[in-house]
C-alpha positions as semicolon CSV with decimal commas, in nm:
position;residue;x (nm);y (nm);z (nm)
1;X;-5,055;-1,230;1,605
2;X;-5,286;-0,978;1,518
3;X;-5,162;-0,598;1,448
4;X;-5,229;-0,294;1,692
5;X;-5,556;-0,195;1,418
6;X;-5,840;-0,364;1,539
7;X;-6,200;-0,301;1,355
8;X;-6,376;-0,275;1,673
9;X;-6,698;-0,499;1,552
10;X;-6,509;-0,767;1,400
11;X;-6,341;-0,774;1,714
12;X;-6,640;-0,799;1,916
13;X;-6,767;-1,089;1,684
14;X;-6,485;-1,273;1,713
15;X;-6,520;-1,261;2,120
16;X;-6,883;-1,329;2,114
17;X;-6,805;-1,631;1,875
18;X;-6,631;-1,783;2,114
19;X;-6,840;-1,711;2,372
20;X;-7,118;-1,919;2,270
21;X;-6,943;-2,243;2,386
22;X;-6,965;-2,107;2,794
23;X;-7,192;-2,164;2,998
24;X;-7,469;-1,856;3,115
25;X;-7,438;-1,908;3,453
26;X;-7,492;-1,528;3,629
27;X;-7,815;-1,416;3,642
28;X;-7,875;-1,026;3,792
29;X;-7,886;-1,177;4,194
30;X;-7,559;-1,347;4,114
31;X;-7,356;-1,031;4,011
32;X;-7,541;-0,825;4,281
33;X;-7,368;-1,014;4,489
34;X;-7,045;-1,059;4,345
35;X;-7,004;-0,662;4,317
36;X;-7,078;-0,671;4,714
37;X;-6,807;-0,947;4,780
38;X;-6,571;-0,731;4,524
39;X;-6,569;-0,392;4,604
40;X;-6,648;-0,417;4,968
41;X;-6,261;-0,472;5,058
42;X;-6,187;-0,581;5,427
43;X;-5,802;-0,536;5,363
44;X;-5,870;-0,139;5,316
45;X;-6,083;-0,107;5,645
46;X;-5,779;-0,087;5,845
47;X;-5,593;0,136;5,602
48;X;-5,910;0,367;5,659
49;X;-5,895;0,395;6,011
50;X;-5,516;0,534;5,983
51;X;-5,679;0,845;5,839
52;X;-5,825;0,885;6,218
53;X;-6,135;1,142;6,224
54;X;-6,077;1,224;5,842
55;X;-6,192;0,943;5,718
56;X;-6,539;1,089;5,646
57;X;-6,414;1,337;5,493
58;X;-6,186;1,137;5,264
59;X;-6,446;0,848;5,169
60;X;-6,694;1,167;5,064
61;X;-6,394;1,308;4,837
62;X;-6,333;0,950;4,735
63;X;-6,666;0,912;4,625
64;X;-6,704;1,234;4,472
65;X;-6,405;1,236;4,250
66;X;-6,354;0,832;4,188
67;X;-6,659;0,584;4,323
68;X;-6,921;0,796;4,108
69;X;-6,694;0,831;3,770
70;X;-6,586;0,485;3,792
71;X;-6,970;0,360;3,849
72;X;-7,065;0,579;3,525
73;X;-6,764;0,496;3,307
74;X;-6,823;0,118;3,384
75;X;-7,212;0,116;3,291
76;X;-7,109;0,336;2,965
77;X;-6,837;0,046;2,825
78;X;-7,027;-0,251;2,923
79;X;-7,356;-0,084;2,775
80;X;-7,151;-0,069;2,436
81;X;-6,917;-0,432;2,486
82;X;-7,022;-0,691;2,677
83;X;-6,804;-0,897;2,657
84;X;-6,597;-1,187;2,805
85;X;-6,254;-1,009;2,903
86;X;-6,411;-0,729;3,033
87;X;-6,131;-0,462;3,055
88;X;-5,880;-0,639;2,903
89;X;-6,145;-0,584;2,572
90;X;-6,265;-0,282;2,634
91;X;-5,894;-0,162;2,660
92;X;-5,767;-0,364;2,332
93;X;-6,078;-0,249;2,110
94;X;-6,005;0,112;2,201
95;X;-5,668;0,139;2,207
96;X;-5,513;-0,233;2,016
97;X;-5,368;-0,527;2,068
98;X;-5,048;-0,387;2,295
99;X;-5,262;-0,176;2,515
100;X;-5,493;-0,456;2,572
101;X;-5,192;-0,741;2,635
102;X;-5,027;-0,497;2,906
103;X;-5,367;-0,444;3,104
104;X;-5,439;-0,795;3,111
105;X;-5,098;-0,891;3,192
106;X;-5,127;-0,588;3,511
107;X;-5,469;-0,756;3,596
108;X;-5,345;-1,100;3,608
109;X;-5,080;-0,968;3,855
110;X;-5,324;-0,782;4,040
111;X;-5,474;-1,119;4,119
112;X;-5,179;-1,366;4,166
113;X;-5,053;-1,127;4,415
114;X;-5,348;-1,072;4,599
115;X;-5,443;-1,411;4,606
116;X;-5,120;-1,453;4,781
117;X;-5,212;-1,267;5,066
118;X;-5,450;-1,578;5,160
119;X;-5,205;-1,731;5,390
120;X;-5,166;-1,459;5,610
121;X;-5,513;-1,335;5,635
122;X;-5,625;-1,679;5,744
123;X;-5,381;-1,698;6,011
124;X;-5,436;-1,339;6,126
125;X;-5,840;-1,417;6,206
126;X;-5,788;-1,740;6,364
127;X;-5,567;-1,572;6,571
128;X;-5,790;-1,334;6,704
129;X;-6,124;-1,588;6,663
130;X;-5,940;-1,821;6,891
131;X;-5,803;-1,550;7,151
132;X;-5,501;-1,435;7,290
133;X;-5,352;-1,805;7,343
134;X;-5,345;-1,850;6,943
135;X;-5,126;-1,527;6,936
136;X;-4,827;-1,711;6,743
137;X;-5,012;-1,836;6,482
138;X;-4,994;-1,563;6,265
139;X;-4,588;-1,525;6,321
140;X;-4,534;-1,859;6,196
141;X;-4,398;-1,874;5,843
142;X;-4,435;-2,208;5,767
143;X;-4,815;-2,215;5,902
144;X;-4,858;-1,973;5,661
145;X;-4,722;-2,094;5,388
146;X;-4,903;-2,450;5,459
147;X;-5,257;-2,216;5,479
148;X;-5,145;-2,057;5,156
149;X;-5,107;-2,395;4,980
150;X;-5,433;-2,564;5,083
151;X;-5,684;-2,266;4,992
152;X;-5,509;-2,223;4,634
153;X;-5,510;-2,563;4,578
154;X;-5,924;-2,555;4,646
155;X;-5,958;-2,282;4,432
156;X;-5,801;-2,416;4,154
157;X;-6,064;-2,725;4,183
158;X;-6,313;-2,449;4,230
159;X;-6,225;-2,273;3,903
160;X;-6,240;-2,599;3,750
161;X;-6,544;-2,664;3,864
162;X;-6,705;-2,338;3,694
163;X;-6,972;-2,086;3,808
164;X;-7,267;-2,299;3,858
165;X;-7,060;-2,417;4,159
166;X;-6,864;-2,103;4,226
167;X;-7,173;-1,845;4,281
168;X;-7,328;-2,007;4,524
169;X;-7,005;-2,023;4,725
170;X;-6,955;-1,660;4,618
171;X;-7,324;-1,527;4,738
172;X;-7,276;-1,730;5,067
173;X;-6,963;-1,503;5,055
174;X;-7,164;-1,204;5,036
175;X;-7,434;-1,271;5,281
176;X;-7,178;-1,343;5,532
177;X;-6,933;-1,070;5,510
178;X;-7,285;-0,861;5,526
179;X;-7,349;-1,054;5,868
180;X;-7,084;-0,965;6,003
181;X;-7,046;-0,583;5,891
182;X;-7,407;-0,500;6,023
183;X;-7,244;-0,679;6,365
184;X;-6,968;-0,453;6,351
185;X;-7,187;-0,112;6,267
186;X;-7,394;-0,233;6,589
187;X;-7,115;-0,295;6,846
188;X;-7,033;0,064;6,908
189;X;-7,455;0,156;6,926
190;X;-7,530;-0,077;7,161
191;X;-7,244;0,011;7,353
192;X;-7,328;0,396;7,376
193;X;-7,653;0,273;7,417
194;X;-7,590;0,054;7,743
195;X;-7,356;0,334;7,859
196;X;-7,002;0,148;7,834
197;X;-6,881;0,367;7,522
198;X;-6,799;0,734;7,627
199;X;-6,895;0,859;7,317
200;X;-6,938;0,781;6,937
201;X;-6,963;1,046;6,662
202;X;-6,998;0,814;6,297
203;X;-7,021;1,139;6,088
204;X;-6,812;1,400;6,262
205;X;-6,624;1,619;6,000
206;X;-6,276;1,656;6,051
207;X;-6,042;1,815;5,794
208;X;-5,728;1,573;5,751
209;X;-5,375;1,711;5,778
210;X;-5,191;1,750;5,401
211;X;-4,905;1,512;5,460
212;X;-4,769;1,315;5,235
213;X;-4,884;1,046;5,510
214;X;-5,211;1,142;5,496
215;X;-5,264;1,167;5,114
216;X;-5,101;0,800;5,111
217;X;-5,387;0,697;5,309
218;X;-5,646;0,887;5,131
219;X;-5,496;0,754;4,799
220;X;-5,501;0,361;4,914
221;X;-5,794;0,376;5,060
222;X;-5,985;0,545;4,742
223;X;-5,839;0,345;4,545
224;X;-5,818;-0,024;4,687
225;X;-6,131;-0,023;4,825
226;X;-6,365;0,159;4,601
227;X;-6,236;-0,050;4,323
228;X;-6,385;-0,332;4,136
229;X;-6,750;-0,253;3,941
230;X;-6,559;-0,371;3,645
231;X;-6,416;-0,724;3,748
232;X;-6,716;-0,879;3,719
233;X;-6,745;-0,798;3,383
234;X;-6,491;-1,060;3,313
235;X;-6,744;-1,314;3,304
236;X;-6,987;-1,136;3,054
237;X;-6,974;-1,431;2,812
238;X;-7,090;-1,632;3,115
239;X;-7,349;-1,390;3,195
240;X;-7,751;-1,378;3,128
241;X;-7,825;-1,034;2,949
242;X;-7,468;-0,912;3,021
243;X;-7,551;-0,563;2,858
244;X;-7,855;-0,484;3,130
245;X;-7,820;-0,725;3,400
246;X;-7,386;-0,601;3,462
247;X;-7,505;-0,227;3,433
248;X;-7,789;-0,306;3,695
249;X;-7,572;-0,427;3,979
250;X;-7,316;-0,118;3,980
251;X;-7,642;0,070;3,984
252;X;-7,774;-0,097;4,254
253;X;-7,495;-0,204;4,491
254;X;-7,294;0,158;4,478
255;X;-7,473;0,373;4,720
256;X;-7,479;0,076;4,967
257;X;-7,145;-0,030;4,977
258;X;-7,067;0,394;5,020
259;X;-7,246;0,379;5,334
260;X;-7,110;0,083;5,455
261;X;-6,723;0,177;5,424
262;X;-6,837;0,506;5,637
263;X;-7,033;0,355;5,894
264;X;-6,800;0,026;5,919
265;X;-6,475;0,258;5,924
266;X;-6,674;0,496;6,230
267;X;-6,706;0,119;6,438
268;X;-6,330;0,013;6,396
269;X;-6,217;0,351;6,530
270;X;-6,479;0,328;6,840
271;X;-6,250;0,094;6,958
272;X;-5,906;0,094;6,819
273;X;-5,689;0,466;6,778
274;X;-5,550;0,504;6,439
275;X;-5,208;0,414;6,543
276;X;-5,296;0,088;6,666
277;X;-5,494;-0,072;6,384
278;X;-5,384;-0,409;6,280
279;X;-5,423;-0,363;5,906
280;X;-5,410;-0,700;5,841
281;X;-5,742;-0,793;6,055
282;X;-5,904;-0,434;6,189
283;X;-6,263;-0,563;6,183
284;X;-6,202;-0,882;6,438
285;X;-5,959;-0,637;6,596
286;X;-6,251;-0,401;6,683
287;X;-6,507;-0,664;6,743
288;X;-6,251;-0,773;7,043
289;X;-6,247;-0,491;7,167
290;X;-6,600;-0,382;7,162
291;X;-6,711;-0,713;7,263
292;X;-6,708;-0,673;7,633
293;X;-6,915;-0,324;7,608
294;X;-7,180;-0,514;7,492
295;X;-7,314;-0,693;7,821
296;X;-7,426;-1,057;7,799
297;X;-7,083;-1,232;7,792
298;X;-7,190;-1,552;7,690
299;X;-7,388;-1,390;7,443
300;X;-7,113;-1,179;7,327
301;X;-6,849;-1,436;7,357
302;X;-7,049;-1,623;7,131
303;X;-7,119;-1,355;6,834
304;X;-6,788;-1,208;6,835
305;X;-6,660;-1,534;6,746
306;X;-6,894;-1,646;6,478
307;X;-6,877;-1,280;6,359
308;X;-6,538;-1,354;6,293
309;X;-6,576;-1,666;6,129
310;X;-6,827;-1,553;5,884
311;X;-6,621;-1,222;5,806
312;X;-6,348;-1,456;5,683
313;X;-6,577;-1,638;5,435
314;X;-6,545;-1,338;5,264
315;X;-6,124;-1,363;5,197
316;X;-6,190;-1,748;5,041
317;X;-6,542;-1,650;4,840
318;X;-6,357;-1,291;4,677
319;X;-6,069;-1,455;4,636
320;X;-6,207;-1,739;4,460
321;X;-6,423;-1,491;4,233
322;X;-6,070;-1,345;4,150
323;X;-5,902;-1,631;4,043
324;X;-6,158;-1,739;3,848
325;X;-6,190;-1,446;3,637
326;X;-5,812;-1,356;3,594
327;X;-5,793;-1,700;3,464
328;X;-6,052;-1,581;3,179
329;X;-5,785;-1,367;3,081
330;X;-5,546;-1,587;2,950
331;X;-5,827;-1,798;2,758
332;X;-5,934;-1,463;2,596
333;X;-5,614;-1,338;2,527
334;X;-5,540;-1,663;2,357
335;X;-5,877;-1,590;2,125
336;X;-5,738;-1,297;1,990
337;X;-5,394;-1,511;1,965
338;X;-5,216;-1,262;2,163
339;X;-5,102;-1,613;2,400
340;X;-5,049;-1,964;2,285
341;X;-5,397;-2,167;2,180
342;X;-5,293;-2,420;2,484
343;X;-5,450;-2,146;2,760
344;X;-5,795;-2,115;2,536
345;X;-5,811;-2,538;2,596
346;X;-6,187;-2,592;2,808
347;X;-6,243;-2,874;3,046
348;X;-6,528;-3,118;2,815
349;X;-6,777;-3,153;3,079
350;X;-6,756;-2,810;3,289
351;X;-6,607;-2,566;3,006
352;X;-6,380;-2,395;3,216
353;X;-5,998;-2,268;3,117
354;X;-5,823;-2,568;3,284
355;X;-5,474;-2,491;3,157
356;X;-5,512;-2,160;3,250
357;X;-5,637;-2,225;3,575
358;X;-5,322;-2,469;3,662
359;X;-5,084;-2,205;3,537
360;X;-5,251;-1,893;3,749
361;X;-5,231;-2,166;4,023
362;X;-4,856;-2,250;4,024
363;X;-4,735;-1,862;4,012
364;X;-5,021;-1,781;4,289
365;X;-4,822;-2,062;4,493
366;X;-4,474;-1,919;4,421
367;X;-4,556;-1,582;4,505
368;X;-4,680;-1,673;4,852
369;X;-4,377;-1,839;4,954
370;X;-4,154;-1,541;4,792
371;X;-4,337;-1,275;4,961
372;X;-4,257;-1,425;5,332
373;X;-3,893;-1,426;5,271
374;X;-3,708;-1,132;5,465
375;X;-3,971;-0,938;5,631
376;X;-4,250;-0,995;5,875
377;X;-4,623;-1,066;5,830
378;X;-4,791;-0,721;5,833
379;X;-4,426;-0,584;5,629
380;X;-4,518;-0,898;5,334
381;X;-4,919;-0,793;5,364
382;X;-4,856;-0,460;5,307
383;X;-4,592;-0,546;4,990
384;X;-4,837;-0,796;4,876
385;X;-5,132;-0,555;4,891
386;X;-4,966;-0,286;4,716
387;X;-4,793;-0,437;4,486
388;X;-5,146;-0,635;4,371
389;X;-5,325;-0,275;4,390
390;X;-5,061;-0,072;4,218
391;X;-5,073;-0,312;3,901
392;X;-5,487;-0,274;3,891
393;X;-5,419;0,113;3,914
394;X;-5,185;0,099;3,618
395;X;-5,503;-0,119;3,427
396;X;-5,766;0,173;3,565
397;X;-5,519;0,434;3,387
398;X;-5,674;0,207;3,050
399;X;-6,001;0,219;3,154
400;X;-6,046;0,569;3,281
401;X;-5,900;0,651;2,970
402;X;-6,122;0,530;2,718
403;X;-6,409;0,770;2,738
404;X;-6,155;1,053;2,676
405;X;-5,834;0,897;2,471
406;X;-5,956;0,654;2,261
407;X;-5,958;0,703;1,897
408;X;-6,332;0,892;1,762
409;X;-6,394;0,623;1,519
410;X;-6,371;0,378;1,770
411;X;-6,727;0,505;1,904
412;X;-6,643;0,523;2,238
413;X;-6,639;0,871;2,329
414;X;-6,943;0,894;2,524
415;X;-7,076;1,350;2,636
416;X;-6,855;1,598;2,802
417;X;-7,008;1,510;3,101
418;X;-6,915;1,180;3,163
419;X;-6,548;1,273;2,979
420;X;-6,490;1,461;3,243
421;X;-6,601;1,167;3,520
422;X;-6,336;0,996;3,350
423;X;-6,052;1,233;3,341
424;X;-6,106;1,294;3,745
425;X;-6,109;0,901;3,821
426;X;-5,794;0,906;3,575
427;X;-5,616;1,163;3,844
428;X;-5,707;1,019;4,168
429;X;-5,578;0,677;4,012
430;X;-5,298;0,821;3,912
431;X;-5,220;0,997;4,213
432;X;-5,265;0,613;4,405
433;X;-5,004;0,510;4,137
434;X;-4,718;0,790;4,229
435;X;-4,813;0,766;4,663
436;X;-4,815;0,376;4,652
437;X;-4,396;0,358;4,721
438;X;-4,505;0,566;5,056
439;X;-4,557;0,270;5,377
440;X;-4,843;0,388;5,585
441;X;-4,704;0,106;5,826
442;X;-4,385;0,083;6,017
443;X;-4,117;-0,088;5,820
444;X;-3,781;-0,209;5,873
445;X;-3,650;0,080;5,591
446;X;-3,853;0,307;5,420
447;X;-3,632;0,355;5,182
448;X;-3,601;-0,009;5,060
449;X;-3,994;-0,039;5,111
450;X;-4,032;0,214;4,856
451;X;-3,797;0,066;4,638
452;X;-3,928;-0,297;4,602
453;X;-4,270;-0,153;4,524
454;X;-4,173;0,049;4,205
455;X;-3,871;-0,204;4,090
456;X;-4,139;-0,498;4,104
457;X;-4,430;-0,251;3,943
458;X;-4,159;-0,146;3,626
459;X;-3,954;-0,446;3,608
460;X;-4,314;-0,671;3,581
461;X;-4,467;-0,410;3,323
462;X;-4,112;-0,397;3,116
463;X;-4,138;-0,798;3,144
464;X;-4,506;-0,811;2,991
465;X;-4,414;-0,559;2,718
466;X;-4,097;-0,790;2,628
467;X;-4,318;-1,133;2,652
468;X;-4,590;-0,918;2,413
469;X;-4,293;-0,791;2,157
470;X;-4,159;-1,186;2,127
471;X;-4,484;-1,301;2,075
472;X;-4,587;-1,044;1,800
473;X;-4,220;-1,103;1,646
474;X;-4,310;-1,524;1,630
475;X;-4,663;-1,417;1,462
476;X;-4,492;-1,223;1,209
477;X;-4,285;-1,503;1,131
478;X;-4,484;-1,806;1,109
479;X;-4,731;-1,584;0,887
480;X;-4,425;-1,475;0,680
């Protein structure tokens, strides 16, 4: 076990050693559209269209004070260390090796428990793709925990598989979910358009109430969906020109997917009030809806359909991206032997973290089946969501605070100017952090609600700080 000193380019050598046995898979069309399939979040649509009229007004905040920051502070750390890990390197270079463990241990839970979420989200569209007869499929427990079980299972065989597999599932991923958005940004301009949509206002300014509701909303939806520029970054070792080519696609893909959360967020609301979004599935809820404004019915009844179909390629194609990278983490960690050699162990032929992969697997499975017991399906969604986006806040408290924290002879200090980017996307996350106990949905008790999310967020953290402490204490001893 190494100490919490690291010299940052020994560090980096050591990383990029081991980096030469992957396989350079991502080229710059590849991570284009992985950042599309990552940071264009379907789950926070619906927590969007609670803000009601405001939400204009809080994605141009959002943008202002988080999107932007996290866009430059992303292209700054990748410019200087491109390297497999990502954030979990960045984060241990700047700050050591217990800084770095405890962000890759909250980004590993980020994805287990999001990944859990699979289940219902599968159940929830075919629900609504197959009408209002298939209503009790997404009530069914057992359906869902059947769903949850197949799609982990296939992406564990996808991880296995690798990247020159897993992009092209991963663009098809991209292209679809951009199918069906474009769909959804039509529905409510042809229907003004043919007359059967009173009215339809996509930019209309409306100042949002300060509630503690409100600010919830603003808060989740900042956060969860304007998220992600710096997942991808994972795979760096597996990348083609990681420095340029990862720097590239934030560049490229940010003020698209800005536009798209505004215009997409407008649509849902053309057709659903706030207080009746489904947050687990507001875009086939709205395409519905809007469906029989549109004229044509076979037409329509055909689109909506497919629409729906092809929006859910997104939840196995991100997903699968997700997985595949937290299970880097564990093979990384175990190069800087911060975790036992056995995770760093690559499949011969398609040198990919197997053990790793089987491991991230089993607790992915376990967490679906713990989340259903005792509540209902949109109660678990919204635990699982939070839960998942709370521990990826607490890792984007690391990396927002790099350009401003991190010691000077690290040589990561980057101008004022982009200092202060980083202390303003260090607020707004840690303002997500403190609302995230707050339900934005009814529950059965707040109260509880509230408390589940911050015992599971501090018992988990106080858990990977113990499992880091044994591990360092074993080090000492078998180098004593």
């Amino acid at each position: 076990m190494t100490g919490n000193s690291i010299p940052a380019r020994t560090g980096e050598a050591e990383v990029q050693a081991h980096s030469t046995e992957l396989r350079k898979e991502l080229g710059l069309f590849d991570l284009v559209m992985a950042q599309i399939l990552l940071v264009i979040v379907l789950d926070f649509f619906g927590t969007a269209a609670k803000a009601g009229s405001a939400h204009v007004v809080f994605w141009l905040v959002a943008f202002v004070l988080f999107f932007i920051p996290l866009a430059m502070v992303v292209a700054h750390l990748n410019r200087l260390m491109p390297l497999e890990g990502g954030l979990y390197e960045w984060a241990r270079l700047a700050f050591g090796d217990q800084i770095g463990f405890l962000v890759a241990w909250n980004l590993w839970l980020f994805v287990m428990l999001y990944v859990a979420v699979i289940g219902l989200v599968t159940t929830t569209f075919a629900a609504y793709a197959l009408g209002p007869a298939a209503a009790w499929i997404n009530s069914s427990r057992w359906l869902i925990l059947t769903v949850s079980c197949g799609l982990i299972l296939a992406m564990m065989l996808l991880a296995a598989l690798g990247l020159q597999v897993g992009k092209w599932l991963s663009n098809a991923g991209s292209i679809a979910t951009l199918i069906t958005l474009a769909v959804l940004i039509a529905t409510p301009l042809l229907g003004r358009w043919r007359g059967t949509l009173a009215e339809y206002h996509p930019l209309r300014l409306v100042m949002p109430p300060l509630t503690v509701f409100s600010l919830s909303v603003f808060a989740k939806m900042m956060f969860g969906a304007l998220s992600g520029f710096e997942y991808v970054a994972i795979f760096a070792g597996e990348c083609r020109n990681p420095a340029r080519n990862l720097t590239r696609s934030v560049l490229i893909t940010a003020p698209f997917i800005a536009l798209i959360y505004i215009f997409a967020t407008s649509s849902i609301l053309a057709f659903v009030a706030p207080e009746a979004v489904d947050v687990v599935g507001p875009i086939p809820q709205a395409l519905r809806l809007g469906a029989p404004g549109l004229g044509f019915a076979g037409v329509a009844g055909f689109i909506i359909p497919l629409a729906i179909v092809l929006l859910f390629v997104n939840y196995p194609t991100s997903f699968s991206v997700y997985f595949s990278a937290s299970a880097r983490l564990p093979m990384v960690a175990g190069w800087d032997h911060l975790l036992p050699e056995w995770f760093t162990r690559l499949h011969a032929k398609y040198k990919t973290p197997i053990n790793s992969i089987l491991f991230l697997g089993a607790i992915t499975l376990a967490g679906s089946a713990a989340a259903l017991i005792g509540v209902g399906p949109q109660e678990a969604y919204e635990l699982l969501l939070t839960w998942a986006f709370t521990f990826y806040a607490i890792a984007y408290l690391a990396l927002f605070a790099i350009p401003f924290l991190s010691p000077k002879d690290r040589g990561l200090r980057p101008r004022l100017w982009l200092r202060l980017a980083a202390v303003s996307g260090f607020l707004m996350t840690l303002l997500y952090v403190v609302l995230s106990i707050f339900p934005i949905i009814d529950v059965e008790s707040s109260w509880l609600y509230s408390l589940k999310i911050a015992g599971v967020v501090l018992g988990a953290n106080f858990l990977g700080w113990m499992i880091y402490r044994a591990g360092r204490r074993k080090g000492e001893r078998i180098i004593a």
